[in-house]
N, C-alpha and C positions, 0 to 999 in steps of 0.2 A: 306438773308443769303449769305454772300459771300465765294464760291467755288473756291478750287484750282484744282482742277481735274476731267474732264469730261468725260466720257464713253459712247461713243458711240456707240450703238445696230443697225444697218441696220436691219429693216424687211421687209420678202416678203412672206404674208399667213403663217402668224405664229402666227395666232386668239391662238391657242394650249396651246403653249409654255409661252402668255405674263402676266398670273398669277402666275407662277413659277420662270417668268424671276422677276418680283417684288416680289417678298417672297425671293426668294435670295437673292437679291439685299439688303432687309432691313436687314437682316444678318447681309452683308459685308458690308454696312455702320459703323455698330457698333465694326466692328474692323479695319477701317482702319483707318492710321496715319492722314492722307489731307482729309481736306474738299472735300465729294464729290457727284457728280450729274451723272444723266443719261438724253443721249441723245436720242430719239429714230427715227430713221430715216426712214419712212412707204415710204418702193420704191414700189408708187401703186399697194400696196393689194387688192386681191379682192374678199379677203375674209372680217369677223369681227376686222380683229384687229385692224383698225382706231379706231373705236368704244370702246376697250377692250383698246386702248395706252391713250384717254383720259379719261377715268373714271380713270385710275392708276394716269395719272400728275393732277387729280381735287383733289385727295386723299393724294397728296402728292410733295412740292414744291422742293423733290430733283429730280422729274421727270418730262422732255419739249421735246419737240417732232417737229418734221416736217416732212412737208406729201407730197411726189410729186405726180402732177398731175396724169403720169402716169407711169408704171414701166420704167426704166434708168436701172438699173445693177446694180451690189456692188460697183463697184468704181465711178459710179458717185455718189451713198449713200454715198462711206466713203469721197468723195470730200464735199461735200454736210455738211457734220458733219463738218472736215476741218474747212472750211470757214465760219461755223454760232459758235465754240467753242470760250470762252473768257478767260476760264481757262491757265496758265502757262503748263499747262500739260494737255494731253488729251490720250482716252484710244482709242481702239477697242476690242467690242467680239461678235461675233457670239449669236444670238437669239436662238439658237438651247441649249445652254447649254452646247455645250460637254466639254467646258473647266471649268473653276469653276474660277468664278470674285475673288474669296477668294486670289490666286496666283497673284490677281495685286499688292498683300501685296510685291511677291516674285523679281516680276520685282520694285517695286518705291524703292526698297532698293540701288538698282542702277542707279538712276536719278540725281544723281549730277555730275556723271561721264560720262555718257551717253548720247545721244540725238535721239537715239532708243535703246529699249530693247523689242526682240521681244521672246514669248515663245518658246519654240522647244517641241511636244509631246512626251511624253514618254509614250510605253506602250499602241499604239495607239488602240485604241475599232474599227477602221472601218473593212469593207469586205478585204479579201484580194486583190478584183481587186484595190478598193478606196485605197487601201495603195501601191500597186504597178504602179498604176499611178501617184500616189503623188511622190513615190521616183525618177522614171523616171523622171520627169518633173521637177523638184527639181534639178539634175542632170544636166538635159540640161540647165537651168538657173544660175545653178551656173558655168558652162562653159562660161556662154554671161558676166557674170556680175560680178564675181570673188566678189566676198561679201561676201565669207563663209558662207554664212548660211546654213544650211541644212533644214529647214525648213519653209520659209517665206509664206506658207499656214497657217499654225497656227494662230488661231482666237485670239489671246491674244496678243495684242498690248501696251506699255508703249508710245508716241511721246510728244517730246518740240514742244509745238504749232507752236512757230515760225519757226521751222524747217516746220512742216506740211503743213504751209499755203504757202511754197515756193515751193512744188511738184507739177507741171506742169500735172496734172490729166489726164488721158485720159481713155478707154476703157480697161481694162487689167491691165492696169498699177499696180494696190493695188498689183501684186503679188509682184512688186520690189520696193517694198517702203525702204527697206535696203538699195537698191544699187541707190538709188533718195537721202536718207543723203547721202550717200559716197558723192554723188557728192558737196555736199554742204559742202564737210569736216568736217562732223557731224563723230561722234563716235557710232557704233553699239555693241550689244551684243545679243547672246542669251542664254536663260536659261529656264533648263527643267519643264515643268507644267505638272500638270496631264491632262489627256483625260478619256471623257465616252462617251458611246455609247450614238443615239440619241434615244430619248424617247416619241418624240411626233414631228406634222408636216413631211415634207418630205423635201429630198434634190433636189436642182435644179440646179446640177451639172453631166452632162454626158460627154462621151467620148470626147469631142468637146472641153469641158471647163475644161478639165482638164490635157488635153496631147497635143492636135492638136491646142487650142487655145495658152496656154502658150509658146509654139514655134514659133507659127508665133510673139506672143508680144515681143520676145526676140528679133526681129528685129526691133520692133518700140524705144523699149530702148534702140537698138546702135545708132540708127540715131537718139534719145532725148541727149544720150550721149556726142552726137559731135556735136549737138547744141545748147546745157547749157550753159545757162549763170549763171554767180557767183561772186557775190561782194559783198564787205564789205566796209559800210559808216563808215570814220573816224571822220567825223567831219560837222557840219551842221551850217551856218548860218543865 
């Protein structure tokens, strides 16, 4: 079967969550536009769900998977996805669910125009601290990086692969994957998805990674800023 669009799942002990994430999933197959596949990216679980991510791709060839050693972090999962995707377009969403893969309908409406279209929550289901940390942090990010976005936490990703495989990866970085096109004179948008609360597993995000960490990454993206490199081949012989 050839696929034009890949989605990407980072998991980490989300045994829980990975038979609702395929019941979904087989849904949203059948109303999307593009040919499409799931990735799932096992950042050294150590729980069940290695086990629980291949019984789903044995059941089913729109589901492939890769398993590192051992736990690396989300961005090097979504690096990780990045660089093994062969689709012309590739997604990201959260194994938790809170977003709903149905809304990648909402973002590919705008992929010919685009070279990201990232979600923005509306309506957000978390705690009040989780949402006033998010906005703070969102805030001071959009001070470093002027990208307008207001929300590039949002688990719902649209990316042109080729744009993806040219973001210089590092630790942190997946927060500023808007302002990594910018610099590659890529075109961004965002557009509102819906949000719900999570329903199963836990989260593995504390005060660190969500306020204190994203500050200090704010400086690793001025000095990635001012030492990007950017070119365009005209011509090859």
């Amino acid at each position: 079967m050839d696929f034009e669009f890949t989605i990407i799942v980072p998991v980490y002990n989300e045994q829980d969550n990975l038979e609702r994430i395929e019941s979904t999933f087989a849904t949203y197959f059948e109303t999307t536009a593009l040919s499409t596949k799931v990735l799932f990216v096992n950042d050294g679980s150590k729980d069940n769900s290695q086990k629980i991510i291949e019984e789903i791709c044995n059941r089913s060839p729109r589901f492939g998977f890769i398993s590192f050693k051992e736990n690396k972090g989300l961005s090097a999962a979504i690096k990780a996805g990045f660089d093994t995707v062969e689709t012309p377009l590739l997604g990201y969403i959260d194994a938790d669910l809170q977003t709903n893969p149905e809304d990648f309908n909402k973002l590919l409406e705008y992929r010919d125009e685009f070279h990201l279209i990232t979600g923005v929550r509306s309506d957000r289901k978390d705690s009040f601290f989780k949402n006033l940390m998010s906005k703070v942090a969102n805030g001071i990010r959009r001070s470093f990086t002027h990208d307008g976005m207001e929300d590039t936490g949002c688990p719902l990703k649209v990316i042109h692969t080729d744009y993806a495989k040219r973001i210089p990866m590092f630790k942190g970085l997946h927060r500023f994957l808007p302002a990594m096109i910018l610099l590659q004179e890529g075109k961004i948008i965002q557009v509102p998805v819906r949000h719900y609360p999570r329903i199963a597993g836990k989260a593995n995000f504390g005060l660190w990674n969500r306020l204190v960490g994203p500050f200090t990454d704010c400086f690793a993206y001025l000095w990635m800023k001012r030492k990007y490199i950017n070119y365009t081949i005209v011509k090859k012989g």
